[in-house]
Structure formats: C-alpha cells, structure tokens
C-alpha positions, 0 to 999 in steps of 0.5 A: 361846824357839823362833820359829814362822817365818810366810811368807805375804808377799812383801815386807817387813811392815808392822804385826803386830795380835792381837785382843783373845782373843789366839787371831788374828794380824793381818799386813800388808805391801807385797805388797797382800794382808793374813793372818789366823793363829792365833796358837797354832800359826802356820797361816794362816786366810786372806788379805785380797785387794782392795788393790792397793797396800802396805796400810800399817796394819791393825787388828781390832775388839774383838769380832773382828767386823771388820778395817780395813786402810789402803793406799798404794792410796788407800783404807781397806777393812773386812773380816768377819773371818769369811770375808774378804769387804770389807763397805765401801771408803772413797776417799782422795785420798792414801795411807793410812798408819795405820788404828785402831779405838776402845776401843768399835769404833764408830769407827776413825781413819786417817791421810792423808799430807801429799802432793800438796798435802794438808796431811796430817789425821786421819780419824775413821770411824763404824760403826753396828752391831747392839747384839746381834750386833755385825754392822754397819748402817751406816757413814758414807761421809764422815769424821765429822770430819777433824783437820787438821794442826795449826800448828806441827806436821808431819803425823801418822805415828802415832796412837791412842785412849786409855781410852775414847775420850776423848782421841786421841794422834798422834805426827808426823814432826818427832818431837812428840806432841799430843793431842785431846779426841774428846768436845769435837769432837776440840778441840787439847789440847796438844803436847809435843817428844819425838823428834829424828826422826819417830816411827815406831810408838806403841802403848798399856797394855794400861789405855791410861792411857800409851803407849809410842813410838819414833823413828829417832833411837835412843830410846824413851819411855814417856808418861802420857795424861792429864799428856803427861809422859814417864815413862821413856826406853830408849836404844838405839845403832839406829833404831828402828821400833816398841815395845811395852808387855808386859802380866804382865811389866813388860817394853818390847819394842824393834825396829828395825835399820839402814836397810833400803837398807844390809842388803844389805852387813851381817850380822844381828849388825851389823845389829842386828836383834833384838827388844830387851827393856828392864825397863819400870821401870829402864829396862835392857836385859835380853835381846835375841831373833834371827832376823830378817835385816833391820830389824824394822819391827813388834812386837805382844804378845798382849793376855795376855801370853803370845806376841809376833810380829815382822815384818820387812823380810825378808818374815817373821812370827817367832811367839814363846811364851813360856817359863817363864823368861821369867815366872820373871825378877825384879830383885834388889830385886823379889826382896826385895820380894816376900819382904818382902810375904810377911814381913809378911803371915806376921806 
C-alpha cells in the first residue's frame, strides 16, 4: 500500500478530517494556518490563513458548505470551504482544544482549556442557515450553553455527538467519559472510569451509536452510546494519541508512538511508529503500516472506507488507498461463515 506524502506544514499535525463525500482532506497543525486537499491525489486546494496561533482541532460540516477550526490562539474561526475566506470569529479567554460540528451542521461544539483560572467547559455554537442553499445567516455570538465541568471530573480533552445529536460524549484528562443529553438542556447523563491516563483522541461509527477511544496509557476501547458499556478493549505496548473505526472492513486503526521529547534518540522501529490495524471484533493486531519518523498524532478514515491519512509529528500527512488485499482479508471462521450463508441460501 503506497503512502502519497503531503507536506504543507511546518510543524507537527494536529487533527486529519475528510468531509463526508470523502473527495477533501482536512489538515491542521501547530504552524497556524490549516490545508484543504483532495484526497484522490494529494494536491492541495488551499490554505486557511487567519490563526496566529497552533489551531488545535479542525472539523468540516456535512454538506462541506463550511469548516471550524479551534486555536491556541484564543479564538474559533469558520471558514467557506469555497474560497477560504473566515466568514465569522469567536473570542475565547483560553485556548481552544477541540472544535465539532452536529450530525445536522447547525451546531458545532468546541472545548475550552482548564487554564488560568478557567474551569474548563464545553461550548455549544448555533449556526443558522438558509434551509435551501445551506449558506449561512446567522450565527450566534455567544455560546448558547456552556457544559461546564462536571464535579468529580477533570476537564474535557475530547468530545463528540452521537445520532442525531442527541447525546454529547467527552472524554477527559483523568481518563473518564461522560455523557449529556443535548435535547434536556445538555443535562449530566452518567460518567464511567475508562483510562488510567487522559484520553487523547475519541472518534465515533460511521452510525455514531459507539466510538472508539485512546489514551497514553497503551490501551484503546470501543464503548456503546446508549449503554457507556465498553465493548472491546485493544492493547498495545505505546501511547497512543488517536483511533479509528474503519467503515467495510470491521477494522480499528491505531496510532501513537514514544513521546515526541525522546524521537530525537530513537529509530522509527523502536519509536514505534506506525499505523496499527487491530480486527475490530477479536480485538488482534492484524498489520501495522510505516512511514512516519515521529509520533502519530491523528488518523482519519474516508467516510467510505476507502482511503485513510495520518499526521504527524514530524510535519507530514501520509495518504493511503487502499488495495485489493486489504478488502480480500477474512478470519478463518468469516471465511466459514460466509460459505455456510452461501450453503444455505443454495439449498
């Protein structure tokens, strides 16, 4: 499977996002400017210039109408996918760590750090729009509500929405996850221990009825929405900073490596930095891809299947399509059972 290398960014990456066409690729890293590529070939469309600070998260709506970036910079910025023009800025008295738009694109979430004196929340955003074009009206200059931390837990490093929109899921930097229920004033649900370390990345189905998580602490988990229950657990021997669930295939993709601050004294085999691919279901590794010669800090999948990019900290995007072999591979026991459907449908 050969990697189409990006390099448009000076620094380490920070977060990888397709839209849901799967035809764009969403970067952004700590040089302060953000990319937009197509994802078929690697050329890049553009940049996103206005930030002046690392943009810590990125997030593109789902029509690709518009993109939300989150920065160190104290501010949120959405963007016209179109022509790269910031249509809107939010102010925020700290840092801004993850940004994400609702299933519908009317809403989008972003994260505020628990620094100087903040306790850390949150932020839920509206965008109205035209119910035609899509194009925007209106947005809401203030938050519309804040989820502030909650007792009993550390701040939010991670956060998403589940089917349509009902629930928000966060995972924090003492390793729980918690829930809220966004249609009862985004009331406290429930929260459940799931990591020894804070959770790095979280990234849901492609159905968002379960999400996927990792942590520094080695270890990933796959955890159902409606119940918090986790369902599967991959264990690894590195920290990990980001996961993803593969549509097709029922694949996990796995990436981290050794802390960023020691890559100068290692090799990328000791490193250990590759893209790990973990059965979903028997929870075994079945391949790992290299390349990278620093930590993997994001993995995003095409919404179908068909492509995956990692960034990392070395300043690349490495671009992968997929090959037949990669489709073709089954267990032993799919094998029979896909030839014991087949049986029985002949008889």
């Amino acid at each position: 499977m050969k990697a189409i290398k990006l390099t448009g960014h000076e620094r380490p990456l920070t977060q990888v996002k397709y839209n849901k066409e799967g035809d764009l690729l969403f970067s952004c890293s700590k040089d302060s400017s953000a990319s937009v590529w197509y994802s078929l070939n690697g050329e890049r469309l553009g940049t996103l210039d206005g930030h002046t600070g690392t943009i810590w998260s990125i997030d593109v709506d789902c029509f690709t109408k518009y993109c939300v970036t989150g920065s160190a910079d104290y501010s949120i910025k959405l963007w016209d996918v179109s022509n790269g023009q910031c249509v809107a800025t939010w102010k925020s008295p700290v840092p801004v760590k993850r940004v994400e738009f609702s299933p519908c694109g009317n809403y989008f979430l972003a994260i505020l750090d628990n620094v100087m004196k903040n306790p850390g929340s949150i932020n839920i955003y509206e965008i109205e729009r035209d119910s035609a074009t899509h194009e925007l009206t209106k947005v809401s200059e203030e938050p519309i509500h804040k989820i502030i931390t909650h007792e009993g837990l550390d701040a939010a490093t991670v956060a998403g929405w589940s089917t349509k929109g009902k629930y928000i899921i966060a995972g924090h930097k003492d390793g729980k996850i918690s829930k809220y229920d966004v249609s009862n004033n985004y009331e406290y649900v429930d929260s459940i221990d799931l990591h020894e370390k804070s959770i790095s990345d979280m990234q849901f189905s492609p159905d968002l009825t379960y999400f996927i998580t990792s942590s520094r602490d080695t270890n990933s988990f796959l955890v159902d929405v409606s119940t918090l229950q986790v369902l599967k657990k991959y264990e690894t021997d590195c920290p990990l900073n980001t996961a993803v669930i593969t549509p097709l295939k029922e694949f996990i993709i796995l990436g981290g490596g050794q802390e960023a601050k020691d890559v100068t004294t290692t090799s990328a085999n000791e490193g250990k930095f590759e893209a790990r691919f973990y059965h979903k279901i028997f929870e075994e590794e079945i391949g790992r891809v290299q390349g990278h010669f620093g930590p993997l800090n994001t993995v995003a999948i095409s919404p179908q299947g068909t492509s995956y990019a990692s960034g990392g900290e070395d300043g690349f995007i490495r671009l992968h399509h997929f090959e037949k072999s990669y489709f073709d591979f089954k267990y032993d026991v799919e094998k029979a059972a896909e030839a014991k459907e087949h049986m029985q449908e002949a008889n």
